[in-house]
Predicted model as a PDB file, atoms N, CA, C, CB and O in Angstrom, pLDDT in the B-factor column:
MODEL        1                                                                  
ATOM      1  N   UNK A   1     184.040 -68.382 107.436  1.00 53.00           N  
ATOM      2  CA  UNK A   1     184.444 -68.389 108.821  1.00 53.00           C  
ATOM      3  C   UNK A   1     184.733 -66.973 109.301  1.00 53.00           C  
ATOM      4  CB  UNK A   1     185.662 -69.280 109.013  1.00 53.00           C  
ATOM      5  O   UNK A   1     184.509 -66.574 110.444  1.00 53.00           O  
ATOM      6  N   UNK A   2     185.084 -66.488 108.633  1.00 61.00           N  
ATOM      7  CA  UNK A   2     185.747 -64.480 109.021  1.00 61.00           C  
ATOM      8  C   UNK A   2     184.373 -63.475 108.991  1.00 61.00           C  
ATOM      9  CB  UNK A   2     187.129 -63.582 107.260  1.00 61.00           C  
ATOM     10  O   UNK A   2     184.306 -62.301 109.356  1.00 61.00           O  
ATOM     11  N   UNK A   3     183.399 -64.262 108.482  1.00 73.00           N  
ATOM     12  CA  UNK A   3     182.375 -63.730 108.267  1.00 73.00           C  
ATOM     13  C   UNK A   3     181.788 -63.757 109.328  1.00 73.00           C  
ATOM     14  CB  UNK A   3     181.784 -64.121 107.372  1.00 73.00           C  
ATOM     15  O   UNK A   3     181.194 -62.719 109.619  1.00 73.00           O  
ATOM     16  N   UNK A   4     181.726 -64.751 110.168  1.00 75.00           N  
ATOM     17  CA  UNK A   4     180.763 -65.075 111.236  1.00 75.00           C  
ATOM     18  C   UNK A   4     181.586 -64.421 112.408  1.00 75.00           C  
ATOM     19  CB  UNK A   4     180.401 -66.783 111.420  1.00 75.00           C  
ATOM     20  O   UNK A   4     180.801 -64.034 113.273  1.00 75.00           O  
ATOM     21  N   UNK A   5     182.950 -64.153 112.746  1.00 81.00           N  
ATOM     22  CA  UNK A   5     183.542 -63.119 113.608  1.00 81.00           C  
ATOM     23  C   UNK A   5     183.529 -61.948 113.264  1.00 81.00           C  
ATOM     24  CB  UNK A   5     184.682 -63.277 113.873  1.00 81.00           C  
ATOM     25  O   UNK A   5     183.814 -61.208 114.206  1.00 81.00           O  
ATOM     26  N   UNK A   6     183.333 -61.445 112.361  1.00 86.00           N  
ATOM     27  CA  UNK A   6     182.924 -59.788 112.017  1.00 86.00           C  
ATOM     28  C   UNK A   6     182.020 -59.655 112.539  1.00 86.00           C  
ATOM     29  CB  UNK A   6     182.649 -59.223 110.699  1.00 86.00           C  
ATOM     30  O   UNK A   6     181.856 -58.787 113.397  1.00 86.00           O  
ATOM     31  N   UNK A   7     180.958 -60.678 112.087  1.00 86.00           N  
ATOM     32  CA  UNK A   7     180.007 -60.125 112.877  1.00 86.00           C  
ATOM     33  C   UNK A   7     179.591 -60.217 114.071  1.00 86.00           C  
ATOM     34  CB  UNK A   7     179.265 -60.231 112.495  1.00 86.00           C  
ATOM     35  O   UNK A   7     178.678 -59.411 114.249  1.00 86.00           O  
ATOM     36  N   UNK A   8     179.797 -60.741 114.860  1.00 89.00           N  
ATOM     37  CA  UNK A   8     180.219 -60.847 116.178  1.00 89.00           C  
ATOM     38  C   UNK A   8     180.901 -59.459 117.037  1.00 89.00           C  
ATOM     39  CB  UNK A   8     181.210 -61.969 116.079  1.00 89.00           C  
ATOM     40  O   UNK A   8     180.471 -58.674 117.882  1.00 89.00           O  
ATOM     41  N   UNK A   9     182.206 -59.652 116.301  1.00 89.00           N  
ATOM     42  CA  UNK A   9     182.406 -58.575 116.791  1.00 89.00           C  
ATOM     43  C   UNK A   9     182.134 -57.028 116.325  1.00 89.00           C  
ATOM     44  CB  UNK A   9     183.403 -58.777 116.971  1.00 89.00           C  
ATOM     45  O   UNK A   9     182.353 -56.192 117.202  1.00 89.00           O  
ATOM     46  N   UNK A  10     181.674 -56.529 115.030  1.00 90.00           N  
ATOM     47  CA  UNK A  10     180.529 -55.455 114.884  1.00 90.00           C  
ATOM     48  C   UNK A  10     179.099 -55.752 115.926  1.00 90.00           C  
ATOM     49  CB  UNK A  10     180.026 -55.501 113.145  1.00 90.00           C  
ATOM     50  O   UNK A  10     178.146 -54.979 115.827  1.00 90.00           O  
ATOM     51  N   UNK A  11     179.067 -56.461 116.524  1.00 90.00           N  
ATOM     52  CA  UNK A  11     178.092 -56.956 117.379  1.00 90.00           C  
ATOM     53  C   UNK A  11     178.456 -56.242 118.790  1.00 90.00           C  
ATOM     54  CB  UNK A  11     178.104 -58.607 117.401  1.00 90.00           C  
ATOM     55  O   UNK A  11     177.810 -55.324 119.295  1.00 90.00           O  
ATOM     56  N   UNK A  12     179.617 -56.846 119.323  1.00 92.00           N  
ATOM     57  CA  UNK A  12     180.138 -56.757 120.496  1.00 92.00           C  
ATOM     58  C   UNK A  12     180.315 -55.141 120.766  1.00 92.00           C  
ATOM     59  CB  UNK A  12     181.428 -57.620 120.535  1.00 92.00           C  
ATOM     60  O   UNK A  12     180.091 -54.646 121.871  1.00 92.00           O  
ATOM     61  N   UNK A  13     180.739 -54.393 119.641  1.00 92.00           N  
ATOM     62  CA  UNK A  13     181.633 -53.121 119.748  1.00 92.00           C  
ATOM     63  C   UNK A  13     180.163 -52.539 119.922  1.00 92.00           C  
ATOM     64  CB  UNK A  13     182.843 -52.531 118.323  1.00 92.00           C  
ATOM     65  O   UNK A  13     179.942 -52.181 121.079  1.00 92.00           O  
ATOM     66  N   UNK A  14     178.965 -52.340 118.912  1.00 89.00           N  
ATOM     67  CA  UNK A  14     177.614 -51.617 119.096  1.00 89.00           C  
ATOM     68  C   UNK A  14     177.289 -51.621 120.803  1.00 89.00           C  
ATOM     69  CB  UNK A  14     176.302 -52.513 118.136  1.00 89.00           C  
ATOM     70  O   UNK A  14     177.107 -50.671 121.564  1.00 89.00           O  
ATOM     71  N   UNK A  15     177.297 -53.143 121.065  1.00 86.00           N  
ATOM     72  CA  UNK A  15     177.066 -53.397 122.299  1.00 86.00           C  
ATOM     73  C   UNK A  15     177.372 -52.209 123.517  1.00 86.00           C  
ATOM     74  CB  UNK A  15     177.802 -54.567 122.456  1.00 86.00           C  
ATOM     75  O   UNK A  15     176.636 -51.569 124.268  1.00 86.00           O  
ATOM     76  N   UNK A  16     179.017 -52.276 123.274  1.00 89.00           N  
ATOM     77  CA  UNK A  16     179.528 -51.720 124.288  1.00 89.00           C  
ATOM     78  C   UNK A  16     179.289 -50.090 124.200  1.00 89.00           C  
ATOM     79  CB  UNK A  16     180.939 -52.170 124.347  1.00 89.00           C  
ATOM     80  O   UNK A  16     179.239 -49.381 125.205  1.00 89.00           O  
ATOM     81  N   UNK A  17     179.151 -49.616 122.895  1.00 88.00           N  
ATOM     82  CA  UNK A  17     178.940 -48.327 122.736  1.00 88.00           C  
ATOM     83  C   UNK A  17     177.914 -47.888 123.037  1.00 88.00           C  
ATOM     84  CB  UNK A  17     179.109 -47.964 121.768  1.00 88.00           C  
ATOM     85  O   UNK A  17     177.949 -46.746 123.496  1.00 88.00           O  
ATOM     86  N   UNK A  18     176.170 -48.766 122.889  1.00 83.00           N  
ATOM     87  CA  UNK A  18     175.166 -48.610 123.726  1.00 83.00           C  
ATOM     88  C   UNK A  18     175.358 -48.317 125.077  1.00 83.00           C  
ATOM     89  CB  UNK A  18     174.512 -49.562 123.660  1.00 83.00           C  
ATOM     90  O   UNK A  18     175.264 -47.189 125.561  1.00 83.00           O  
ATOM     91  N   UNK A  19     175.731 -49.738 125.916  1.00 80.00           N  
ATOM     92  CA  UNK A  19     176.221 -49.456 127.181  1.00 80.00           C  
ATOM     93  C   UNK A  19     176.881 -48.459 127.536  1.00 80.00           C  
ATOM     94  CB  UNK A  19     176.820 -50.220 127.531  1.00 80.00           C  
ATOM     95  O   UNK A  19     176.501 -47.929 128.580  1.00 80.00           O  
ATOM     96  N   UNK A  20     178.041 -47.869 126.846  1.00 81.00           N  
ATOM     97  CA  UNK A  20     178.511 -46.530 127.564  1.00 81.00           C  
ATOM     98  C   UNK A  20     177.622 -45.645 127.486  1.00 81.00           C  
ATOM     99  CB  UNK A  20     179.691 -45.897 127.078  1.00 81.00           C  
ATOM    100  O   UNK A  20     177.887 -44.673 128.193  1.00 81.00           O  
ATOM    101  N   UNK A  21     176.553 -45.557 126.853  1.00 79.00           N  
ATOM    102  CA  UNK A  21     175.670 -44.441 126.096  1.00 79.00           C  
ATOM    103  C   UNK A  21     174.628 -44.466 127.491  1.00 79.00           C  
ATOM    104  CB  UNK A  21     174.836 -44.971 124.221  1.00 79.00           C  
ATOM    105  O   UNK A  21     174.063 -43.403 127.751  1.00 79.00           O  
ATOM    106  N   UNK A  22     174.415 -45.441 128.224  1.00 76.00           N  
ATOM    107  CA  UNK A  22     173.259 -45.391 128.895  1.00 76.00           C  
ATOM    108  C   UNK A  22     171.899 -46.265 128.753  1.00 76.00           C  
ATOM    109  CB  UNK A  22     173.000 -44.262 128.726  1.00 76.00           C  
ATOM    110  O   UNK A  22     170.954 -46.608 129.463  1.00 76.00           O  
ATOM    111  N   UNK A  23     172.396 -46.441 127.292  1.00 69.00           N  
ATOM    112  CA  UNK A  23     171.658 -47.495 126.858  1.00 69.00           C  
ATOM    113  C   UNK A  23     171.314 -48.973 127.896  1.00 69.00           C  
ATOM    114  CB  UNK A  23     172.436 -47.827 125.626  1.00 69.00           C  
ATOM    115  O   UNK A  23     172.338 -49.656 127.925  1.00 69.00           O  
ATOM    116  N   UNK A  24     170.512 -49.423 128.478  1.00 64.00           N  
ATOM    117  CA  UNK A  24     171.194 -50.460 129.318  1.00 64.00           C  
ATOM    118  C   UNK A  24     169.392 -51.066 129.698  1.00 64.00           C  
ATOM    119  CB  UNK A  24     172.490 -49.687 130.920  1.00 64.00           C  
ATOM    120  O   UNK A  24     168.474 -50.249 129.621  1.00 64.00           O  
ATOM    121  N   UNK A  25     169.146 -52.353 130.039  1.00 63.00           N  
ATOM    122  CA  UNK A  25     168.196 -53.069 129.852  1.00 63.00           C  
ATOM    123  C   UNK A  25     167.562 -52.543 131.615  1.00 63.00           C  
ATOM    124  CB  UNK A  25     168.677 -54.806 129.348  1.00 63.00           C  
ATOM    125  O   UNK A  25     168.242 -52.395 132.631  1.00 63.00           O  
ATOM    126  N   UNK A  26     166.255 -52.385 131.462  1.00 63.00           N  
ATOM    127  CA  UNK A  26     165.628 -51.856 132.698  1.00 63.00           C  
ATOM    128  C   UNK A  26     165.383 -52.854 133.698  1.00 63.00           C  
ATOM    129  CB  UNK A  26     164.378 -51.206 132.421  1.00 63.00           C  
ATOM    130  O   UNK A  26     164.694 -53.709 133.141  1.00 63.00           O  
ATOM    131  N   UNK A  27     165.631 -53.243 135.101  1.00 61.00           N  
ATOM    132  CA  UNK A  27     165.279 -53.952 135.982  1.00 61.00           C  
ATOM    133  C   UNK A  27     163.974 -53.877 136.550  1.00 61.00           C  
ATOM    134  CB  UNK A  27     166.057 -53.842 136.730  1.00 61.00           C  
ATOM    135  O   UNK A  27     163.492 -52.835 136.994  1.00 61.00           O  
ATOM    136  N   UNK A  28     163.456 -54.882 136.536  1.00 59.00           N  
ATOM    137  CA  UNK A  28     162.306 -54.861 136.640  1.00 59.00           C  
ATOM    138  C   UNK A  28     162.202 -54.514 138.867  1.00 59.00           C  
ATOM    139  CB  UNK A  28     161.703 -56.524 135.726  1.00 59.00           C  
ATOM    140  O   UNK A  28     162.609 -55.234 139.779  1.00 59.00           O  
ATOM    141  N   UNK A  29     161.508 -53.183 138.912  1.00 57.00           N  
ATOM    142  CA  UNK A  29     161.995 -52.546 140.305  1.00 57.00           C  
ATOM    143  C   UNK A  29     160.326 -52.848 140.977  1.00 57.00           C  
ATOM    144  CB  UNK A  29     162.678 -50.476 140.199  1.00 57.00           C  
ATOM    145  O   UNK A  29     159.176 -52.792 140.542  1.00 57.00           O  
ATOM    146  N   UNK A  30     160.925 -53.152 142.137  1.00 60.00           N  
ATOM    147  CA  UNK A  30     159.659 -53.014 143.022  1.00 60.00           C  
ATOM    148  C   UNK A  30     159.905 -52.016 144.121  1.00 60.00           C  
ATOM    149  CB  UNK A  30     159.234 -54.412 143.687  1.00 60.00           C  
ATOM    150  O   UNK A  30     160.951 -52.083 144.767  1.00 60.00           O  
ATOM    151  N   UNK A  31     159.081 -51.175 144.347  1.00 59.00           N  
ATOM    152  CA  UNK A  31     158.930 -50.492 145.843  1.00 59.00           C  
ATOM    153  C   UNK A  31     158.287 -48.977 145.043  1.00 59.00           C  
ATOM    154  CB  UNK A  31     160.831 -50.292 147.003  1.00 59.00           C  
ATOM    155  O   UNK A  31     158.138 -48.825 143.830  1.00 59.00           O  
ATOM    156  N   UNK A  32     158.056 -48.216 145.868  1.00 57.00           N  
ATOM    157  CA  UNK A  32     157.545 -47.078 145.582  1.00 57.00           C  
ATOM    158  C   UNK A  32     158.271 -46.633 144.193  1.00 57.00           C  
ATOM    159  CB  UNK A  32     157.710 -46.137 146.783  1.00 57.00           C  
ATOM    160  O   UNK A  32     159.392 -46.875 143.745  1.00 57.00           O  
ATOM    161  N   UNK A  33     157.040 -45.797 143.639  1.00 57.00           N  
ATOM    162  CA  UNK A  33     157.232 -44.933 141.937  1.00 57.00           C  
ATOM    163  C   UNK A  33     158.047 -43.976 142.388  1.00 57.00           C  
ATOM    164  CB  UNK A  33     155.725 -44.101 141.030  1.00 57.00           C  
ATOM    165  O   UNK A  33     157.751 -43.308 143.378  1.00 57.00           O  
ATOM    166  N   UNK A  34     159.698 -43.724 141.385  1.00 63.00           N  
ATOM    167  CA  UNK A  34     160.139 -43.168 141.198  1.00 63.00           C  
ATOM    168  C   UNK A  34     159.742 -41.377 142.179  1.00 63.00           C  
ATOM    169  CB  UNK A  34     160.092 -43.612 139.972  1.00 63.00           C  
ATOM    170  O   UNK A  34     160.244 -40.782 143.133  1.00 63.00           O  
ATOM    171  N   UNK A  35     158.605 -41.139 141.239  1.00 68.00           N  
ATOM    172  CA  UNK A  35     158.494 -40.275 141.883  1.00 68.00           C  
ATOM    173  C   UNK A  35     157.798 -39.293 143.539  1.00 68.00           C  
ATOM    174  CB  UNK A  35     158.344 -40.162 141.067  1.00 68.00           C  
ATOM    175  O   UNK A  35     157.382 -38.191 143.897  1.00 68.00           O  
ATOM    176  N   UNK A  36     158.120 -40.825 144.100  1.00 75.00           N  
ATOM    177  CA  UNK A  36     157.717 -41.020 145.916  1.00 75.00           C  
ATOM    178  C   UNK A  36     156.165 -40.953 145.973  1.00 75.00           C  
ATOM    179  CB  UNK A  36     158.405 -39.537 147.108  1.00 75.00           C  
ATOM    180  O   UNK A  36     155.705 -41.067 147.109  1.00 75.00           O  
ATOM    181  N   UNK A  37     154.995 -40.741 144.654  1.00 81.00           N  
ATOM    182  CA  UNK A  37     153.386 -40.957 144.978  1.00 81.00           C  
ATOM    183  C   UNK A  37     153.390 -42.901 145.131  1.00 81.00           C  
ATOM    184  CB  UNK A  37     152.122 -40.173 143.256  1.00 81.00           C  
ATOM    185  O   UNK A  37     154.115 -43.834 144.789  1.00 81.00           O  
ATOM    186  N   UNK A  38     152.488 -42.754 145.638  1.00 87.00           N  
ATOM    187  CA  UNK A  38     151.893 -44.264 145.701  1.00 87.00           C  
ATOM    188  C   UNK A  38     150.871 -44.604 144.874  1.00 87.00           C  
ATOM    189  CB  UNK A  38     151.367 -44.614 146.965  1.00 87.00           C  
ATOM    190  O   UNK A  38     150.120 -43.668 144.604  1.00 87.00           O  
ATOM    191  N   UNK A  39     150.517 -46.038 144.213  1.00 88.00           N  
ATOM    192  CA  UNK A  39     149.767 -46.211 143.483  1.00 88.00           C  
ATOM    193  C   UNK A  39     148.700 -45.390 143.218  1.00 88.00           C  
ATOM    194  CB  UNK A  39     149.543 -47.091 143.678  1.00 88.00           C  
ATOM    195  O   UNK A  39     148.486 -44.748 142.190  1.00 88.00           O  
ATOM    196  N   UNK A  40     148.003 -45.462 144.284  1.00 91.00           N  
ATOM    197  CA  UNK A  40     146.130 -44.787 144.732  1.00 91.00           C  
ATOM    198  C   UNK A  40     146.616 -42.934 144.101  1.00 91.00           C  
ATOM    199  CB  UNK A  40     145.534 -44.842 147.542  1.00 91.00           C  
ATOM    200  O   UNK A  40     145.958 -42.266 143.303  1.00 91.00           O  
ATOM    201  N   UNK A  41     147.726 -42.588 144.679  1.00 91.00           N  
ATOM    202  CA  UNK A  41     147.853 -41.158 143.951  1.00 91.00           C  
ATOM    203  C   UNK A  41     147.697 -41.058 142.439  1.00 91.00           C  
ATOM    204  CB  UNK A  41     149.227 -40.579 144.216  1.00 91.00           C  
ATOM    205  O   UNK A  41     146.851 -40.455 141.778  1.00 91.00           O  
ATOM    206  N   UNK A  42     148.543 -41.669 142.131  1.00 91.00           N  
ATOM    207  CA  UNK A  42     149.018 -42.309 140.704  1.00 91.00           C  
ATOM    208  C   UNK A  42     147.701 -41.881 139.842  1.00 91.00           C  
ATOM    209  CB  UNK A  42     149.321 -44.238 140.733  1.00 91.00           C  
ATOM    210  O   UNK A  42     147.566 -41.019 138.973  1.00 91.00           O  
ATOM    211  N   UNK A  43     146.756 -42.834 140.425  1.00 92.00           N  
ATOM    212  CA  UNK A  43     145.552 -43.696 139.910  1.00 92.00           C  
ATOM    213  C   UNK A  43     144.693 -42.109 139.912  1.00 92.00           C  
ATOM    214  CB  UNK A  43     144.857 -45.302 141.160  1.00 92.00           C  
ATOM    215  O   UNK A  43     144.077 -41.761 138.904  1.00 92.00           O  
ATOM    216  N   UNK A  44     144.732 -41.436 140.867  1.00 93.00           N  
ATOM    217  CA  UNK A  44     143.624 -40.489 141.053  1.00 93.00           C  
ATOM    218  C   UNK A  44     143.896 -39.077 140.331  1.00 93.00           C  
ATOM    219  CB  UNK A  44     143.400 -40.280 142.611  1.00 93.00           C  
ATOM    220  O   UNK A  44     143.079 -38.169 140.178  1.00 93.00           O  
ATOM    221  N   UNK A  45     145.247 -39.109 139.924  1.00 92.00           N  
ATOM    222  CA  UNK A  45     146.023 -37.751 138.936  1.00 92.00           C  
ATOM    223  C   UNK A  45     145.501 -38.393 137.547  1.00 92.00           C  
ATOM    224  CB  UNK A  45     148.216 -37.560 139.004  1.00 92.00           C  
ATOM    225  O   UNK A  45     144.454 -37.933 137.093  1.00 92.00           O  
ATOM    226  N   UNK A  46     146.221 -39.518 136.778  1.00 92.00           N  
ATOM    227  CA  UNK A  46     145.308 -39.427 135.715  1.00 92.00           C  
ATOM    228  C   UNK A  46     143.555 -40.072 135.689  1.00 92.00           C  
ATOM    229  CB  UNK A  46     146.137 -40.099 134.690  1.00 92.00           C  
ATOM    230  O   UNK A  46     142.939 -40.392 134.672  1.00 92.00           O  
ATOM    231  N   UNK A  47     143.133 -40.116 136.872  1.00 94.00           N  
ATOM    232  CA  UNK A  47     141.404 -39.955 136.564  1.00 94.00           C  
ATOM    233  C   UNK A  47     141.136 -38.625 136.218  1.00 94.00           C  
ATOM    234  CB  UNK A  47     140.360 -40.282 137.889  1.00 94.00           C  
ATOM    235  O   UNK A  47     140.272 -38.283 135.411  1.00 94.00           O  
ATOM    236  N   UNK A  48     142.116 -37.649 137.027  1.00 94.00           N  
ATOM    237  CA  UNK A  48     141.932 -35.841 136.975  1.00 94.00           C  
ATOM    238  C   UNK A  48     142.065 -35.708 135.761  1.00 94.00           C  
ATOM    239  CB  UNK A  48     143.031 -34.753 137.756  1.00 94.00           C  
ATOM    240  O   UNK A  48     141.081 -35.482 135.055  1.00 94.00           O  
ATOM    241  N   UNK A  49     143.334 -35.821 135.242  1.00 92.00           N  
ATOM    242  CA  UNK A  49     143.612 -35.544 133.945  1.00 92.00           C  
ATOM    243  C   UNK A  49     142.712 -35.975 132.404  1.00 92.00           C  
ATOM    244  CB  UNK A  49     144.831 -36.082 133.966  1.00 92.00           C  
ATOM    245  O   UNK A  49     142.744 -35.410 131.310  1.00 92.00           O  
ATOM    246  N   UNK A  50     142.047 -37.024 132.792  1.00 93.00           N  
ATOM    247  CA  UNK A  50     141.238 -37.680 131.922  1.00 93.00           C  
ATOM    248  C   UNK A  50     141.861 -38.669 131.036  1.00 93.00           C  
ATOM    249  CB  UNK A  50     140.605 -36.784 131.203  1.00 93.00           C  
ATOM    250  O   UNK A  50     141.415 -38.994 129.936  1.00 93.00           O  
ATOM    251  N   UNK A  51     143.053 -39.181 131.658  1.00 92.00           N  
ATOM    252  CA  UNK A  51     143.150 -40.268 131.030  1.00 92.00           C  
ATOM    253  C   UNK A  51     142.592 -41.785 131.314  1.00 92.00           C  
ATOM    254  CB  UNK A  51     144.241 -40.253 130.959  1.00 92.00           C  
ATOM    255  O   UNK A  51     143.006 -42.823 130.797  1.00 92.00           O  
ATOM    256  N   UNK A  52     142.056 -41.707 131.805  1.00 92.00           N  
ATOM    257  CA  UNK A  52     140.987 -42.868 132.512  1.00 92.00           C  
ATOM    258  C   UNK A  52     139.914 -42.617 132.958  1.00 92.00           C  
ATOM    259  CB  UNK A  52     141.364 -43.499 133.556  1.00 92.00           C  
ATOM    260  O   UNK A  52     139.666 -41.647 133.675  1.00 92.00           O  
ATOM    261  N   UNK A  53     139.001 -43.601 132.530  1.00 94.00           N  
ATOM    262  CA  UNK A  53     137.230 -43.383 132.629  1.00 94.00           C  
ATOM    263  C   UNK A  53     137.166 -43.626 134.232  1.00 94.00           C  
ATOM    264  CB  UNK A  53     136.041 -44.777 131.559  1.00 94.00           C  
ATOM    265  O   UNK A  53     138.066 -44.019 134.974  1.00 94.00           O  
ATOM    266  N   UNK A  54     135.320 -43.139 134.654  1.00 94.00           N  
ATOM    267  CA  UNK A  54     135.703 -43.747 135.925  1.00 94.00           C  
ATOM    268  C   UNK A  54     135.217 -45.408 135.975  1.00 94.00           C  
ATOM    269  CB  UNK A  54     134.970 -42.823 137.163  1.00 94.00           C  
ATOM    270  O   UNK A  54     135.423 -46.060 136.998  1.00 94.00           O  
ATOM    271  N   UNK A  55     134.692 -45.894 135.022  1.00 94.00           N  
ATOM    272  CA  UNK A  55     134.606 -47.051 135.430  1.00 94.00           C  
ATOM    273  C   UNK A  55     135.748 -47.904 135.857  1.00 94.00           C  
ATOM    274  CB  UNK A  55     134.024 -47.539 134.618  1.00 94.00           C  
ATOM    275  O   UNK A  55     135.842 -48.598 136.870  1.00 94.00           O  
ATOM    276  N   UNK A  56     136.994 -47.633 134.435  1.00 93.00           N  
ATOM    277  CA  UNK A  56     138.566 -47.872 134.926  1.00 93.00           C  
ATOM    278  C   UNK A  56     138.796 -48.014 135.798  1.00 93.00           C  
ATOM    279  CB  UNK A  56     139.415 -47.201 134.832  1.00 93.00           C  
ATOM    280  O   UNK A  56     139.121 -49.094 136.291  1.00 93.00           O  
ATOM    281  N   UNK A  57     138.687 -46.522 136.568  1.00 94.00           N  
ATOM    282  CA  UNK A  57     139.362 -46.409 137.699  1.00 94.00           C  
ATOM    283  C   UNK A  57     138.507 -46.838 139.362  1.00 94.00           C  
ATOM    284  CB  UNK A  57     139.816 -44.895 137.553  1.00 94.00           C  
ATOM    285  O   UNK A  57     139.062 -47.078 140.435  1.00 94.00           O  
ATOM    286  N   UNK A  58     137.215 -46.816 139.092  1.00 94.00           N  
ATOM    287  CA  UNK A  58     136.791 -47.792 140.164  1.00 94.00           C  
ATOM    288  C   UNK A  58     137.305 -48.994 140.398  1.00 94.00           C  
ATOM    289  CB  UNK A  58     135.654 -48.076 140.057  1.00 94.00           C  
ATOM    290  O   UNK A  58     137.326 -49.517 141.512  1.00 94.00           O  
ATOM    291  N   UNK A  59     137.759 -49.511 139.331  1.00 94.00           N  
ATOM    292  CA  UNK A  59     137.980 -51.314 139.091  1.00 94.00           C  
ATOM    293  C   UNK A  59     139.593 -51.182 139.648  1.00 94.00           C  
ATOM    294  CB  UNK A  59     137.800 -52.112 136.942  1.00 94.00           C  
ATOM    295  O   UNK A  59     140.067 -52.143 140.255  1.00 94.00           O  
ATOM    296  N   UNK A  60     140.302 -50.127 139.450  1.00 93.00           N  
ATOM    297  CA  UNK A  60     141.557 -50.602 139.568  1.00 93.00           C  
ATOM    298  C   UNK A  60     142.066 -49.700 140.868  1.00 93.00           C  
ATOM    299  CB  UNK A  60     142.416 -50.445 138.132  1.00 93.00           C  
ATOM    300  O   UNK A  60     143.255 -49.692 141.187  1.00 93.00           O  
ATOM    301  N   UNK A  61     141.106 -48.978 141.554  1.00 93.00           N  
ATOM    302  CA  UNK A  61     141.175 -48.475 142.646  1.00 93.00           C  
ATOM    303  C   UNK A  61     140.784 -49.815 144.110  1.00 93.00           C  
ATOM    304  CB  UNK A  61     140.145 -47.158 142.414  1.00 93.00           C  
ATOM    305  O   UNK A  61     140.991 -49.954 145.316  1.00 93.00           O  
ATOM    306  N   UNK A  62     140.070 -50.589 142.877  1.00 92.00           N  
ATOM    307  CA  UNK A  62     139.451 -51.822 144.052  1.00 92.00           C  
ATOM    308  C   UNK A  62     140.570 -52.514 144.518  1.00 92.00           C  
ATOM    309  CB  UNK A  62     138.356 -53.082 143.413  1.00 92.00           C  
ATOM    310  O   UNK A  62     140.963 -52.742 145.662  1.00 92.00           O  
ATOM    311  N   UNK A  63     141.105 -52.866 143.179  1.00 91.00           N  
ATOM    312  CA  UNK A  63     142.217 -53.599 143.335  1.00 91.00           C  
ATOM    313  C   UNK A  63     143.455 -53.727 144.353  1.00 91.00           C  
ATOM    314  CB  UNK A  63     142.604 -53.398 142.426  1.00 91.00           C  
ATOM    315  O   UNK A  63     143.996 -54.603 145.028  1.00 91.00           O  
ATOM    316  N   UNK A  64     143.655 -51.770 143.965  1.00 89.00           N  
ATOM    317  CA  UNK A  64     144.708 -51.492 145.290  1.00 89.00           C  
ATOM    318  C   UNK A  64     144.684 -51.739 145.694  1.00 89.00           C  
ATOM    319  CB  UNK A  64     145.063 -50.933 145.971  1.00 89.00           C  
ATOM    320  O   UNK A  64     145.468 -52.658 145.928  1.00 89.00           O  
ATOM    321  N   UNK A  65     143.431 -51.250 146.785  1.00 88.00           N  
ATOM    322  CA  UNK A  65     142.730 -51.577 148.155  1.00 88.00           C  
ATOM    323  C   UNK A  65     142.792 -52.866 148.536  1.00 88.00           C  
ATOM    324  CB  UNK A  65     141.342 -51.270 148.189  1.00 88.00           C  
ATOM    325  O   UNK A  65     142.815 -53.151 149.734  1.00 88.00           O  
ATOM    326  N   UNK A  66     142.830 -53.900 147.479  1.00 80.00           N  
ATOM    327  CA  UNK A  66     142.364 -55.371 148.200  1.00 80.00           C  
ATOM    328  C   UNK A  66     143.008 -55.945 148.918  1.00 80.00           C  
ATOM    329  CB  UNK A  66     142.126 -56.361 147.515  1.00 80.00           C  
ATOM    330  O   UNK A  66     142.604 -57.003 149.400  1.00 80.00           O  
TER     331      UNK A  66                                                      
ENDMDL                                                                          
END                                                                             
């Protein structure tokens, strides 16, 4: 029985020490990226960069648009 509240509370205390840390579960956010570009920007910096082919990015440029 003492076993199963230890651990619990070695549970609880990690918990809270995450949480003060910053540690903390991400909300899933809608509206413009963080950093004020919009998707289509987004999309057209890494085509530049080469992290996406252009077939990729035709297909998911369509999408935006639709």
């Amino acid at each position: 029985m003492m076993m199963g509240f230890e651990l619990v509370f070695v549970l609880a205390i990690g918990g809270a020490i995450a949480y003060a840390l910053g540690w903390r579960p991400q909300v899933n956010q809608t509206g413009p990226a963080p950093s004020g570009q919009t998707a289509l920007e987004i999309l057209q910096a890494r085509y530049v960069r080469g992290e996406i082919g252009r077939d990729e990015y035709d297909e998911i440029r369509r999408d935006l648009e639709a």
